[in-house]
C-alpha positions in Angstrom: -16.5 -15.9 -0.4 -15.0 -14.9 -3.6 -11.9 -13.0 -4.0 -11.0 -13.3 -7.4 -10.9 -9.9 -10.0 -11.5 -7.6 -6.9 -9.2 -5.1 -5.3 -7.8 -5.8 -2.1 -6.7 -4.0 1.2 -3.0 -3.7 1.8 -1.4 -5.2 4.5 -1.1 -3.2 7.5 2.0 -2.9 9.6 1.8 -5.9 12.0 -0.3 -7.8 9.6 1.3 -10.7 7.9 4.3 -11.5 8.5 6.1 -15.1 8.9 8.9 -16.7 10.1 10.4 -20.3 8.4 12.9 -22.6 9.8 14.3 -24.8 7.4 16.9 -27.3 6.9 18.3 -29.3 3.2 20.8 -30.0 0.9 23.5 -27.6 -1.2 26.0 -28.1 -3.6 28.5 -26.0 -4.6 29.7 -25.3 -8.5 32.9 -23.8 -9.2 34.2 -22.3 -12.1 37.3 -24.2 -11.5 36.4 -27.6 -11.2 33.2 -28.7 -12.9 34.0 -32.1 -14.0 33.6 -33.7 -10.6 29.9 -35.1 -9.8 28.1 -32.5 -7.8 26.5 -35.5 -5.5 29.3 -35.9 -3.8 29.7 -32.4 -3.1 26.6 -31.8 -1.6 26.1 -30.7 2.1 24.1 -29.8 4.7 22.5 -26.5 4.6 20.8 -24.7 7.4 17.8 -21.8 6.7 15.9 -18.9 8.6 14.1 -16.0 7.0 11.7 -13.4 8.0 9.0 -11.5 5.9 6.2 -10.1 5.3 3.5 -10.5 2.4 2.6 -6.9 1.4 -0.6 -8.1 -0.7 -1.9 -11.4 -2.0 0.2 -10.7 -5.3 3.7 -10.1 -3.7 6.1 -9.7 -0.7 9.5 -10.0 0.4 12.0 -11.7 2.9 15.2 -11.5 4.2 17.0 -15.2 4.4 20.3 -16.5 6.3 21.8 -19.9 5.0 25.3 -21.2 5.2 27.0 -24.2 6.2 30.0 -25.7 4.7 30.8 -26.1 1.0 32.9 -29.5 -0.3 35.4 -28.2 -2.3 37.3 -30.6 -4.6 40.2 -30.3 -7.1 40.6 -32.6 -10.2 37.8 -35.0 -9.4 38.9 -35.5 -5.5 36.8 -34.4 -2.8 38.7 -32.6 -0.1 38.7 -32.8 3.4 38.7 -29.8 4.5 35.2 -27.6 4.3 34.8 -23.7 3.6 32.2 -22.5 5.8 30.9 -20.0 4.6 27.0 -17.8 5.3 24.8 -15.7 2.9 22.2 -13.3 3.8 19.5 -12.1 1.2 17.0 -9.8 0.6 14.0 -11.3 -1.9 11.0 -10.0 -3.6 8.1 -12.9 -3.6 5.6 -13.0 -6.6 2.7 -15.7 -5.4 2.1 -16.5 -9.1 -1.1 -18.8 -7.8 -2.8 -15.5 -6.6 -2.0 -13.7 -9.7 -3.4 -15.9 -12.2 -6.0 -17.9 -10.4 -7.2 -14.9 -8.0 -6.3 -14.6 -4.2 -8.0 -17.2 -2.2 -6.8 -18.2 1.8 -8.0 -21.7 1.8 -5.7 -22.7 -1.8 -3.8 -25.3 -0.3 -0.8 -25.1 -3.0 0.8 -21.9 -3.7 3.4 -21.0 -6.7 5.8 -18.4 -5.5 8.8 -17.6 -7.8 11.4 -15.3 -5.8 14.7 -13.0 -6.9 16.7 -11.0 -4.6 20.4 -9.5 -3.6 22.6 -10.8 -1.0 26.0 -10.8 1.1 28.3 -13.6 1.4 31.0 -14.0 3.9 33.7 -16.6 4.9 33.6 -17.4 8.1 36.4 -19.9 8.0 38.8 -21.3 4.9 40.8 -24.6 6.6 41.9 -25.5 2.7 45.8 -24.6 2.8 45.7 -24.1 -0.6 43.3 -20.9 -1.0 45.3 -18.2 -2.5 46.6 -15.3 0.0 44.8 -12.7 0.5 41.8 -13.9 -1.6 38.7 -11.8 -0.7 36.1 -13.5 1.5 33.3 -11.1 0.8 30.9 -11.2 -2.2 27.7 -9.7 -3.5 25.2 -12.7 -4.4 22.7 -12.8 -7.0 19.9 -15.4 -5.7 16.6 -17.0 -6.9 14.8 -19.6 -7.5 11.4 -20.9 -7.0 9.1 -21.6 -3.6 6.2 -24.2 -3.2 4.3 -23.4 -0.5 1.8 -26.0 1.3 -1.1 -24.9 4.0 -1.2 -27.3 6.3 -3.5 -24.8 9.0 -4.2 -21.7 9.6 -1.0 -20.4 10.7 1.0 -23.4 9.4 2.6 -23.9 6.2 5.6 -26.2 4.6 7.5 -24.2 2.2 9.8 -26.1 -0.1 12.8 -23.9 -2.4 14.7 -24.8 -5.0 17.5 -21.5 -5.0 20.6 -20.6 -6.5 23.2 -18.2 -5.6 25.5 -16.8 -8.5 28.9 -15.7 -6.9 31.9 -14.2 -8.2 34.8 -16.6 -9.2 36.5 -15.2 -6.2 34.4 -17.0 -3.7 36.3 -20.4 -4.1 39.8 -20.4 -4.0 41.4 -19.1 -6.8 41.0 -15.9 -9.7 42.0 -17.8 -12.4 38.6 -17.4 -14.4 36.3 -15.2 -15.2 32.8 -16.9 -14.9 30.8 -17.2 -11.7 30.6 -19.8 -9.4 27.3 -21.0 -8.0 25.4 -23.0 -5.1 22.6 -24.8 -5.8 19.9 -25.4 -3.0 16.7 -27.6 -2.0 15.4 -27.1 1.6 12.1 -27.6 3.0 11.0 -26.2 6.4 7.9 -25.1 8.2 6.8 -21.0 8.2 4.7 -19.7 11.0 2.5 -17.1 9.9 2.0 -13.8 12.9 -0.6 -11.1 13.0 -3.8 -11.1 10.5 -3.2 -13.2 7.8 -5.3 -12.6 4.9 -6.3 -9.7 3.4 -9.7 -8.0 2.8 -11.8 -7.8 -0.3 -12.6 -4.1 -1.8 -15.5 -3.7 -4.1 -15.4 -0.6 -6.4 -18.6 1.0 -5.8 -21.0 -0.6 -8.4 -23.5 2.1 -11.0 -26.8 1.1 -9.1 -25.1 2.7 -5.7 -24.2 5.6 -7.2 -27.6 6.0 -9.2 -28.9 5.6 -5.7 -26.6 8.2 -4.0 -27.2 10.9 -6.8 -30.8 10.4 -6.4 -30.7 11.6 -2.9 -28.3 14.8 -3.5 -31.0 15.5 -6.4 -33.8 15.2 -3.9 -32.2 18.1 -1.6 -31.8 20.5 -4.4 -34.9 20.4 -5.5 -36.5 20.9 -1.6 -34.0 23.4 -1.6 -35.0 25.4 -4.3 -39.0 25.7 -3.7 -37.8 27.0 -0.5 -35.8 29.8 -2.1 -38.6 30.1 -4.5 -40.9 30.5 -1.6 -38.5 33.1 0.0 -38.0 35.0 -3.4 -42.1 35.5 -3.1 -42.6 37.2 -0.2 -43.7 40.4 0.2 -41.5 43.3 0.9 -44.5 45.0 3.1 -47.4 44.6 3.7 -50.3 47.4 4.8 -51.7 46.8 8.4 -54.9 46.9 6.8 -54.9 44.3 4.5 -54.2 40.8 5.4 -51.1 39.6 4.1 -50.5 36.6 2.3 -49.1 33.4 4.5 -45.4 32.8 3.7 -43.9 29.2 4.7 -41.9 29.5 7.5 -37.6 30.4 6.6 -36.3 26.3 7.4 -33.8 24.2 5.3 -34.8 21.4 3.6 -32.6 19.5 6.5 -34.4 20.9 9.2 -38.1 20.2 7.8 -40.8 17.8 8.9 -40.0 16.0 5.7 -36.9 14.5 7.1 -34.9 12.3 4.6 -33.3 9.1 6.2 -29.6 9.7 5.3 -28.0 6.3 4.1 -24.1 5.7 4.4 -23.1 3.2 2.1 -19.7 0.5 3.1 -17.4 -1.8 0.5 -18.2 -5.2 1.4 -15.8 -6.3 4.6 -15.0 -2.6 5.4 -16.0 -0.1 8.3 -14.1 2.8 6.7 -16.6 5.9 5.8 -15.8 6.5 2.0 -15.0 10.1 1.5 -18.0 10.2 -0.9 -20.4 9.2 1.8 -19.7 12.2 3.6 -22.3 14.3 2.0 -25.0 12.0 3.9 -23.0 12.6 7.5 -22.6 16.3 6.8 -26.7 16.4 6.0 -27.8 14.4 9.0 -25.3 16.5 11.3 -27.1 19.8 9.8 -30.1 18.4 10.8 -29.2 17.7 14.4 -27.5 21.1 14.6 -30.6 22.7 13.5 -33.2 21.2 15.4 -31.6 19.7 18.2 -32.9 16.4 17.8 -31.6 13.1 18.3 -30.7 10.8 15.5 -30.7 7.2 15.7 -27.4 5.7 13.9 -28.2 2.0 13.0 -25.1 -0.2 11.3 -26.2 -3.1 8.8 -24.2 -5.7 7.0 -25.1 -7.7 3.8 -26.8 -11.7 4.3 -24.5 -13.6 1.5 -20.7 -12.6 3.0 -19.5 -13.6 6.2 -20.9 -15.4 9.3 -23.7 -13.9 11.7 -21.1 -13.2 14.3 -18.3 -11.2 11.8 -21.4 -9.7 10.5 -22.7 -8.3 14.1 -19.4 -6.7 14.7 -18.9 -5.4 11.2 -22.4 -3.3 11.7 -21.2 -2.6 15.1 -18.1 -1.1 13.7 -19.9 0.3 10.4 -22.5 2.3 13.2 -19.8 3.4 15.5 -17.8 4.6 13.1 -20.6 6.9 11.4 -20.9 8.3 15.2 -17.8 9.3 15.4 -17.5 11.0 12.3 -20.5 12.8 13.6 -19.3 13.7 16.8 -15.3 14.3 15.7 -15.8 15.6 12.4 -19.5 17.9 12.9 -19.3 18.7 16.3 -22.2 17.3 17.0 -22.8 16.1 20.8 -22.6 12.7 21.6 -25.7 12.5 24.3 -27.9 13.5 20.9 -26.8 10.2 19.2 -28.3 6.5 20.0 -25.9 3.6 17.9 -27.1 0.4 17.4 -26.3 -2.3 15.3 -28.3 -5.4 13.6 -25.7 -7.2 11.5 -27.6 -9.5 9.0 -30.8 -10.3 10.7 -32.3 -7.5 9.4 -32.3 -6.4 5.9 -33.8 -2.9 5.1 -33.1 -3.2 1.5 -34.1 -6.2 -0.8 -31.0 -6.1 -3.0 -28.6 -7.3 -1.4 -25.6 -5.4 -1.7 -27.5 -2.2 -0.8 -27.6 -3.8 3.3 -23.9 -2.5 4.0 -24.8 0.3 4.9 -25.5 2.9 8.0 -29.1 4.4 8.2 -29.5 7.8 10.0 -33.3 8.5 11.6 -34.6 11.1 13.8 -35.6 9.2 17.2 
């Protein structure tokens, strides 16, 4: 299937979400010492973040990482470590979906992040840190995430981040410029609830053609019935034989009976509120004749499997029931659903086949 230049669903609340446990290196910059080689700085750094992708295009996470920093002074790598944690809020942009359309089987995915954080000492064993030097900071982070689908629910994510603190975070005031900690970690996100996101169509010209066809259908019915009314005589002598006038019946309630046709967006079971014209129609009809109406759910051939396309009609029919029932009051022993996914195709176009067709029984 398809998903590029279409519109997609949103992600619902349980929908979506991951969790990633990771593990790498850091290194730590500061403004005060930037002459010794940051490869003997670096240290271990620990990972876990939660989120949530919103749509195919973007989505956001909040991430804990810490560990210690190796400080140095004049070229010489300390001892003693400042430990030290930072908890972030980020906004994901999946560039991959963006520019080469959404698709859940793209193995590689390009996701550029930026978010705001909170840093914290949790220890400082360096005797020389200044007195009374604040051990909170705001943190500016970003960087860059390649993600990897290894299954279904299983992907590697790799990050290259950076978090921009102020000067203050080290051990000394002495400067104005920031100090920062670079980042690479790799680690494995699992991936809860439904995890991709449906496909919306915008209704294309030929349905709506179709759709306006039918409401033009009932006005005319409807007014050579009022012409027919407008005709009759006002009275008529007992002597002479009056003229027959067609019975007083609404185009809804005639012989003629229209099959009413409820169109669906490909992958969807929602009832558009422009379909509810046919629904209101067919419920009229029922409420006017007290017949039955047989409420039959169809999907299209080219999308989806014949099982996902059995339950989709079944969902497509069921929900055009209930509308009846909820919405027009009509009583539920007067409706028969069924449901045909793709075996059957009542319309040769094939778009046309997501639909619900409403007949008298």
């Amino acid at each position: 299937m398809t998903y590029a230049q279409k519109f997609h669903e949103r992600s619902g609340k349980n929908d979506n979400w991951f969790v990633n446990m990771g593990a790498g290196i850091q290194t730590f910059l500061p403004d005060n010492d930037l002459k010794t080689d940051f490869r003997k700085k670096m240290s271990i750094m620990p990972t876990l973040s939660i989120g949530k992708e919103f749509s195919p295009y973007w989505g956001a996470r909040i991430k804990v990482e810490g560990g210690f920093l190796r400080e140095s002074e004049n070229g010489v790598i300390l001892k003693n470590s400042n430990k030290y944690y930072n908890i972030h809020l980020d906004a994901l942009w999946n560039l991959s979906n963006q520019l080469g359309g959404y698709s859940p089987a793209r193995f590689f995915n390009f996701t550029p992040y930026l978010g705001l954080g909170f840093a914290h000492h949790l220890s400082s064993e360096n005797k020389t840190t200044v007195a009374n030097n604040p051990v909170n900071a705001i943190s500016i982070n970003g960087g860059l995430q390649l993600r990897f689908q290894l299954s279904k629910r299983i992907r590697f994510d790799f990050d290259l981040g950076t978090a921009v603190l102020p000067n203050y975070f080290y051990r000394t005031t002495s400067k104005t410029s920031n100090e920062v900690i670079l980042s690479a970690v790799g680690g494995l996100t699992f991936q809860l609830g439904k995890i991709t996101f449906d496909a919306i169509e915008p209704m294309d010209r030929e349905l709506i053609y179709e759709l306006n066809h039918q409401i033009n259908t009932l006005h005319v019915k409807n007014k050579e019935l009022s012409d027919q009314l407008k005709n009759r005589p006002a009275d008529c002598p007992k002597q002479l034989q009056c003229p027959q006038v067609a019975p007083e019946v609404s185009a809804l309630s005639g012989v003629n009976y229209i099959p009413n046709v409820v169109f669906f967006r490909v992958n969807s079971s929602r009832v558009d509120n422009n379909q509810q014209i046919s629904i209101f129609n067919t419920a009229e009809y029922m409420i006017d004749t007290g017949k039955k109406i047989k409420v039959t759910g169809y999907a299209d051939k080219d999308t989806g499997t014949n099982s996902y396309n059995m339950k989709l009609s079944e969902k497509r029919a069921k929900a055009v029931a209930n509308e009846l029932i909820t919405k027009y009051k009509v009583p539920s022993q007067n409706i028969v659903v069924e449901w045909k996914g793709a075996e059957e195709q009542p319309y040769k176009q094939n778009n046309w086949n997501r639909v619900v067709i409403m007949n008298p029984q």
